[in-house]
ZASE-132274 format. One record per atom (N, C-alpha, C): residue number from 1; residue in one letter; atom name; y, z, x. Coordinates in Angstrom, 2 decimals. Last residue first. Layout:
<rs>
  seq  type  atom        y        z        x
  NUM     A    CA        Y        Z        X
...
</rs>
This chain:
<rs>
  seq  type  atom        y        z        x
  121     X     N     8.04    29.36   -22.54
  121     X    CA     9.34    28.98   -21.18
  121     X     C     9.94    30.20   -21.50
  120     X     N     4.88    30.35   -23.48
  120     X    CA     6.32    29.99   -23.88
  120     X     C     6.97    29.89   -22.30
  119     X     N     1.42    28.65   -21.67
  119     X    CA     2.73    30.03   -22.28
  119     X     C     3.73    29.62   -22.83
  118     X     N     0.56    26.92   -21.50
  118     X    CA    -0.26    27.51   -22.42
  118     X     C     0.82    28.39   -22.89
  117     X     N     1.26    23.07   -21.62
  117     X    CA     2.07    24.19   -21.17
  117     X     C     1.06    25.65   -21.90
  116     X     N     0.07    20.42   -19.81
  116     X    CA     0.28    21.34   -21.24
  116     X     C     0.52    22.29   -20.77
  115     X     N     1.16    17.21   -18.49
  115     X    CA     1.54    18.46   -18.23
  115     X     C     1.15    19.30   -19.56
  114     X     N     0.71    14.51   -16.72
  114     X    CA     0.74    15.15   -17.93
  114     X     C     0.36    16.93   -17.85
  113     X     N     2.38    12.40   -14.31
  113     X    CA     1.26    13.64   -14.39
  113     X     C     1.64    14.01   -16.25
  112     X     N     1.51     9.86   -11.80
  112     X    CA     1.72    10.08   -13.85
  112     X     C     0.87    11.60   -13.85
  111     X     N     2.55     7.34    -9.56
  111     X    CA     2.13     9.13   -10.18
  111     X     C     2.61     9.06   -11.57
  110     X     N     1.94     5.02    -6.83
  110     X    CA     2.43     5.54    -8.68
  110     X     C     1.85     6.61    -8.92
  109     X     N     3.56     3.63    -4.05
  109     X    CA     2.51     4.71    -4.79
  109     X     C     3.06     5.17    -6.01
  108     X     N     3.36     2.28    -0.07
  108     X    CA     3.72     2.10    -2.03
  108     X     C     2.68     3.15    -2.67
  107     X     N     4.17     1.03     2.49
  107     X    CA     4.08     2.22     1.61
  107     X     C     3.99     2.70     0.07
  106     X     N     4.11    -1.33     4.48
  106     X    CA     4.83    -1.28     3.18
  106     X     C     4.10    -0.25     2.79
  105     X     N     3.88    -3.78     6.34
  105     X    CA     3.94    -2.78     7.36
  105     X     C     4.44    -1.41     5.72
  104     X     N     6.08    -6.59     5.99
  104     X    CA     4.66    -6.20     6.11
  104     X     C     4.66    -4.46     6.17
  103     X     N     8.15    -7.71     6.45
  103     X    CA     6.79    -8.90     5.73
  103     X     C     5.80    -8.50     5.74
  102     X     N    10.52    -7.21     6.45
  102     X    CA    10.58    -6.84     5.38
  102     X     C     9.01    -7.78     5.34
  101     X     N    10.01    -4.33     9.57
  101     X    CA    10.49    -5.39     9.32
  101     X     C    10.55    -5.63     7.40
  100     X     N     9.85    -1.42     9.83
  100     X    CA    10.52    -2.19    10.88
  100     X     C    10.41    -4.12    10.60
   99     X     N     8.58    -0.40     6.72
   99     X    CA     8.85    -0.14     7.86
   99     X     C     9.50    -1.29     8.90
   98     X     N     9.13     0.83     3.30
   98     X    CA     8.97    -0.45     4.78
   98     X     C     9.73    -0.08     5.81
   97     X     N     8.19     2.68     0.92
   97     X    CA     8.20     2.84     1.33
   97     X     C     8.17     1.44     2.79
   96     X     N     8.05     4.15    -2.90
   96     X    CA     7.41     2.87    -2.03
   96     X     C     8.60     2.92    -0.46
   95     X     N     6.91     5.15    -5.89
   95     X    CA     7.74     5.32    -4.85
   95     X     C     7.37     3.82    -3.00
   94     X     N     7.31     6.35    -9.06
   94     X    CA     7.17     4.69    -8.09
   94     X     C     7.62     5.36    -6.97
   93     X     N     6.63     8.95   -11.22
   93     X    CA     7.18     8.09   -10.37
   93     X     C     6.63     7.27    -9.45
   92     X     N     6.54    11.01   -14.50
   92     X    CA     5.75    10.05   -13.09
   92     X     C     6.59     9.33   -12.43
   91     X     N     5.88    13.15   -16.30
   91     X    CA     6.44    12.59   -15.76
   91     X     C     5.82    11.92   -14.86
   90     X     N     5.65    15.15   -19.80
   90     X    CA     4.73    13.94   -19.23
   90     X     C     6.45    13.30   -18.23
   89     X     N     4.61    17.63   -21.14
   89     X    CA     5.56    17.22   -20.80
   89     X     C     4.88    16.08   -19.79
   88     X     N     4.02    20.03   -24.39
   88     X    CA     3.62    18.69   -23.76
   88     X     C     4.78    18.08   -22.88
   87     X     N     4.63    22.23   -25.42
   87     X    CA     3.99    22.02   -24.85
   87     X     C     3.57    21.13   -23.75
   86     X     N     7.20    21.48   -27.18
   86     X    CA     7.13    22.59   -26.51
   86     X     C     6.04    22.78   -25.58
   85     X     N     6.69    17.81   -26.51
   85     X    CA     7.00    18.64   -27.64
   85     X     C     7.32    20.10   -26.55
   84     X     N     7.88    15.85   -24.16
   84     X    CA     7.13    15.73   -26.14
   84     X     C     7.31    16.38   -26.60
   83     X     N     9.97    15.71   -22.19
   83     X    CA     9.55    16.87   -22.78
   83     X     C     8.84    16.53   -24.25
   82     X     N     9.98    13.93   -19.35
   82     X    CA    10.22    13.69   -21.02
   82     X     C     8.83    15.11   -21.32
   81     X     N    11.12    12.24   -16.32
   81     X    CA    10.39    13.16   -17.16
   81     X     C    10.48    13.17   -18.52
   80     X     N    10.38     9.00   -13.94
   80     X    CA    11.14     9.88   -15.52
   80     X     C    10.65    11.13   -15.95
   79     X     N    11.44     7.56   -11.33
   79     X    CA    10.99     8.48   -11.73
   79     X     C    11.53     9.06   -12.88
   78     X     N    11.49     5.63    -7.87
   78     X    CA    12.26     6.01    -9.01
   78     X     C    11.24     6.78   -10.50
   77     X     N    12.50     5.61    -4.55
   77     X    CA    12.22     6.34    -5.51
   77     X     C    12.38     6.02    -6.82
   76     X     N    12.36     4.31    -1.22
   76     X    CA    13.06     4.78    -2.44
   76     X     C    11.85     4.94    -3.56
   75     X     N    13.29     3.77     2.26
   75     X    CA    12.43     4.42     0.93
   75     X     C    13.01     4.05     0.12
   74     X     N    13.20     2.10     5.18
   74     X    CA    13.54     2.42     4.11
   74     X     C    12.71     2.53     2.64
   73     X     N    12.44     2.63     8.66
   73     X    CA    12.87     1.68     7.66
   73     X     C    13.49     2.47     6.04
   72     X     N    11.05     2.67    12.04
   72     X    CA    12.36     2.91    10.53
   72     X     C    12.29     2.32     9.81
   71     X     N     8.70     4.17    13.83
   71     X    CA     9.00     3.25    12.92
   71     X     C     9.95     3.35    12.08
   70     X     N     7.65     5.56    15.98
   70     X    CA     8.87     5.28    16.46
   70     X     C     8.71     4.46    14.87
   69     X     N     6.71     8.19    13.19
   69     X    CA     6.59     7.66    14.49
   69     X     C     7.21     6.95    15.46
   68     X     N     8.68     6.78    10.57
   68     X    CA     6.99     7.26    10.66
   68     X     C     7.08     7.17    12.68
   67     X     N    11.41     7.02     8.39
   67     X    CA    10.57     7.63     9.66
   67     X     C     9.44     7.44    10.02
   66     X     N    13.81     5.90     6.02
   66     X    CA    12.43     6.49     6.19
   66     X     C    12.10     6.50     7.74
   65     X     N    17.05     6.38     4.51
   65     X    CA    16.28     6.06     5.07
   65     X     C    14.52     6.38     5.52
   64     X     N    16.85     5.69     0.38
   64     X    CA    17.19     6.00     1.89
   64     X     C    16.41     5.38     3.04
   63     X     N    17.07     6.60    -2.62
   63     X    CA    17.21     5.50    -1.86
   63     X     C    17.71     6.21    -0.69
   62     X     N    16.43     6.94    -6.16
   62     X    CA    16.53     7.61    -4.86
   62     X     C    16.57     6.26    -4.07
   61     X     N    16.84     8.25    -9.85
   61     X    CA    16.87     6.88    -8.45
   61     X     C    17.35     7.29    -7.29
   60     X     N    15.54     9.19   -12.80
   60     X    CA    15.99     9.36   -11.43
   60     X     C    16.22     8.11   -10.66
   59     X     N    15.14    10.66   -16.11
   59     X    CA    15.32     9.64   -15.49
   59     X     C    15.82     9.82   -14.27
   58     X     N    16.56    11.49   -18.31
   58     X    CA    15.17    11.31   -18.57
   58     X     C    14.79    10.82   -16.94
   57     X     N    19.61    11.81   -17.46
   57     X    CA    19.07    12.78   -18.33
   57     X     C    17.42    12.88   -18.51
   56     X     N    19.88    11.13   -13.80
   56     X    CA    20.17    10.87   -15.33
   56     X     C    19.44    11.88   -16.03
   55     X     N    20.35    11.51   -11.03
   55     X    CA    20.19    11.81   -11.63
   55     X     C    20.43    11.50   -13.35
   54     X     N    21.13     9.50    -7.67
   54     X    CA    21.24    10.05    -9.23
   54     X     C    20.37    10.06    -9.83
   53     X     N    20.18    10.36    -4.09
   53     X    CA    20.27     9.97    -5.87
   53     X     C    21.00     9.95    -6.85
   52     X     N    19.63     9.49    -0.59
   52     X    CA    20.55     9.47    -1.62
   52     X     C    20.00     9.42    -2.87
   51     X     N    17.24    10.69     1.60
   51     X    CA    18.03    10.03     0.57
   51     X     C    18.97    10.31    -0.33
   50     X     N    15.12    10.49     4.22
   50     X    CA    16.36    11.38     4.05
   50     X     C    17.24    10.07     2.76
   49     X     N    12.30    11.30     5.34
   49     X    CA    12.70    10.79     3.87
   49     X     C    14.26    11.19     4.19
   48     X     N     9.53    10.96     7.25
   48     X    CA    10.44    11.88     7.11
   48     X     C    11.63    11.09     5.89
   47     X     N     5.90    11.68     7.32
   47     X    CA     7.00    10.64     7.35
   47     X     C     8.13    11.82     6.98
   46     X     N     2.73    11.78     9.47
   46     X    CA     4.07    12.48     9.30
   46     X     C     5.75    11.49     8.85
   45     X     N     0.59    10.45    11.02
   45     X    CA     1.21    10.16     9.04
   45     X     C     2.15    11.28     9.02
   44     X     N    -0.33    10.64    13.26
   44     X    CA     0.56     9.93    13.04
   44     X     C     1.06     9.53    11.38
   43     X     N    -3.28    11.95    12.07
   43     X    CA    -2.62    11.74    13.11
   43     X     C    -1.65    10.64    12.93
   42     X     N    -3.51    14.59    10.16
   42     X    CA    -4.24    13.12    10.16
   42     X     C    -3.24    12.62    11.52
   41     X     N    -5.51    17.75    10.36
   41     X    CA    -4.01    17.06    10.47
   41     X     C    -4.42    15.22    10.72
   40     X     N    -8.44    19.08     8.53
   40     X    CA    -7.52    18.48     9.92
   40     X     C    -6.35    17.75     9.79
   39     X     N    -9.71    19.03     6.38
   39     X    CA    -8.51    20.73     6.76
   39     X     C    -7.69    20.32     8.06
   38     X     N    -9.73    16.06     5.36
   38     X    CA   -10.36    17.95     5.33
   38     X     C    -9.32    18.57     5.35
   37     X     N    -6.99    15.12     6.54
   37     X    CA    -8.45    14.37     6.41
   37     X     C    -8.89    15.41     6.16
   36     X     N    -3.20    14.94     5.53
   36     X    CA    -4.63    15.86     6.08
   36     X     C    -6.10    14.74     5.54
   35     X     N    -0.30    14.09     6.57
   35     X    CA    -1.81    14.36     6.10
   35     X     C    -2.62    15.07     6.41
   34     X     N     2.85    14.81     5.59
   34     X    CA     2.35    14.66     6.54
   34     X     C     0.81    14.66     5.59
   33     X     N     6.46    14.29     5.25
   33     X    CA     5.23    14.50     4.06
   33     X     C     4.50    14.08     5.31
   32     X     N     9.60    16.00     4.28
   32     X    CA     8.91    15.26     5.06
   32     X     C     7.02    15.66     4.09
   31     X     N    13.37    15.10     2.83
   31     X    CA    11.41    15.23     2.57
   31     X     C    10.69    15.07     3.67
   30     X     N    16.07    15.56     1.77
   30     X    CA    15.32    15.25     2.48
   30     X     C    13.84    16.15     2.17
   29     X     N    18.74    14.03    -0.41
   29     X    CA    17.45    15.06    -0.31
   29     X     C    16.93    14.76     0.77
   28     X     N    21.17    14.50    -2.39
   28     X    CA    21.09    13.72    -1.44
   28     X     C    19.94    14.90    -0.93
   27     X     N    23.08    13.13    -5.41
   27     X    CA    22.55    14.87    -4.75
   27     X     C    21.93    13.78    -3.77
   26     X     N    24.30    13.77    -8.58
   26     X    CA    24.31    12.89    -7.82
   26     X     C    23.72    13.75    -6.93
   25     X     N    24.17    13.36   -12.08
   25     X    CA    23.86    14.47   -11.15
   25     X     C    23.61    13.31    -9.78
   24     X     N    25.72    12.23   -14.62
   24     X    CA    24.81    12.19   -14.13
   24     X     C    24.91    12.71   -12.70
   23     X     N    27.61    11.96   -17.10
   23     X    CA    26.13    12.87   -17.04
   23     X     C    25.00    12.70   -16.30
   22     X     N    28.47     8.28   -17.58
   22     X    CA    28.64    10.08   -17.82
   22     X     C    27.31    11.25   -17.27
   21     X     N    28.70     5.75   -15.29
   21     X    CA    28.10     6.69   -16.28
   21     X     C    28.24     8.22   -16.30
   20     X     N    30.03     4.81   -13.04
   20     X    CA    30.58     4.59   -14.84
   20     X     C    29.78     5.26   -15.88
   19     X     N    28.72     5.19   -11.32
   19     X    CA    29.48     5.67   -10.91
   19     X     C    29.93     6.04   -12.50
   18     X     N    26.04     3.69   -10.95
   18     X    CA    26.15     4.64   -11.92
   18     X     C    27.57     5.39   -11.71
   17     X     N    27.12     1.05    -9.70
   17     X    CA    26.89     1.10   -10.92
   17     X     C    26.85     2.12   -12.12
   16     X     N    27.30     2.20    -6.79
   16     X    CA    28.15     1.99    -7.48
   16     X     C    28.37     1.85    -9.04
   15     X     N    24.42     3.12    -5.79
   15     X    CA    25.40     4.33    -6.45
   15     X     C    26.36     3.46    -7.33
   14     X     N    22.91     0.52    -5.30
   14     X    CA    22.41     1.28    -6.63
   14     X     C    22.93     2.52    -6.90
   13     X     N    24.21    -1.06    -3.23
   13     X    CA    24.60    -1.38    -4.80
   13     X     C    23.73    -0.51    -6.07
   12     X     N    24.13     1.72    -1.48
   12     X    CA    25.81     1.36    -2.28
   12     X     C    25.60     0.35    -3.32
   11     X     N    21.94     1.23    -0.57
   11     X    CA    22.04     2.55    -1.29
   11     X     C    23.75     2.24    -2.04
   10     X     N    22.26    -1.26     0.14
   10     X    CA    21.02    -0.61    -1.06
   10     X     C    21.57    -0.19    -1.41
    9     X     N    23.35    -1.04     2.31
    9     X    CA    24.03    -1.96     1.83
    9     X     C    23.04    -1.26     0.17
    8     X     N    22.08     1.02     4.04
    8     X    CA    23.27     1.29     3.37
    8     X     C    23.84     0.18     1.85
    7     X     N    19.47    -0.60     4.55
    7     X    CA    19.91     0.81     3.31
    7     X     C    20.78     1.29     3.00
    6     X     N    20.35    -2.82     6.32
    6     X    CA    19.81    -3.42     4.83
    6     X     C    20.30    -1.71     4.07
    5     X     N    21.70    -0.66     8.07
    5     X    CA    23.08    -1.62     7.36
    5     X     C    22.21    -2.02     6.41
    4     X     N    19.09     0.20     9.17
    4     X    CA    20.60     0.85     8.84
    4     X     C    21.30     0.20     7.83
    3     X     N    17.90    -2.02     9.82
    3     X    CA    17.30    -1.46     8.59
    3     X     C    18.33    -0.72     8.28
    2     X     N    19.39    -4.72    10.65
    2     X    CA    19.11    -4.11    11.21
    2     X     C    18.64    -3.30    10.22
    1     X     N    20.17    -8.30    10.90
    1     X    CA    20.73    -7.10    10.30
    1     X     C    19.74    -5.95    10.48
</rs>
């Protein structure tokens, strides 16, 4: 089976479920993300992201395909925000990332940002 058909087959059992839920924002994104070593371009880390989401109220899920060079495979995403108070806002996300087969070759990464706000919104 081929990485096409594994992310389609994905991306349809993680839309169908939220189909039944109220209030939630559906939307389809592309990303590209490249490096740097210093101020120099890193060579061959240019990836390209094209995915499917929903949206929930605290809360996200992404899923697609991924790019690196001749390499395909498949992304995804998942990710909360939460407003504490008028000041305080704390989000982070999983994201992870395989390339041309499922035993190796794997992209993975956690973010937690905390956020104080000095001004009013």
């Amino acid at each position: 089976m081929t990485n096409y058909r594994q992310c389609l087959i994905v991306a349809v059992l993680v839309a169908v479920p939220t189909l039944v839920v109220a209030d939630v924002q559906y939307y389809s994104e592309y990303k590209n993300t490249v490096g740097f070593l210093d101020t120099a371009y890193k060579d061959n880390s240019a990836v390209n992201d094209l995915r499917v989401g929903a949206k929930f109220t605290n809360w996200y899920v992404e899923i697609g395909g991924a790019a690196n060079n001749d390499n395909l495979g498949v992304g995804g995403e998942v990710g909360y925000k939460f407003k504490l108070s008028e000041k305080w806002v704390i989000k982070g996300k999983a994201e992870g990332r395989q390339y041309d087969n499922w035993s190796g070759d794997s992209f993975n990464k956690i973010e937690t940002e905390v956020r104080y706000i000095f001004n009013g919104e």
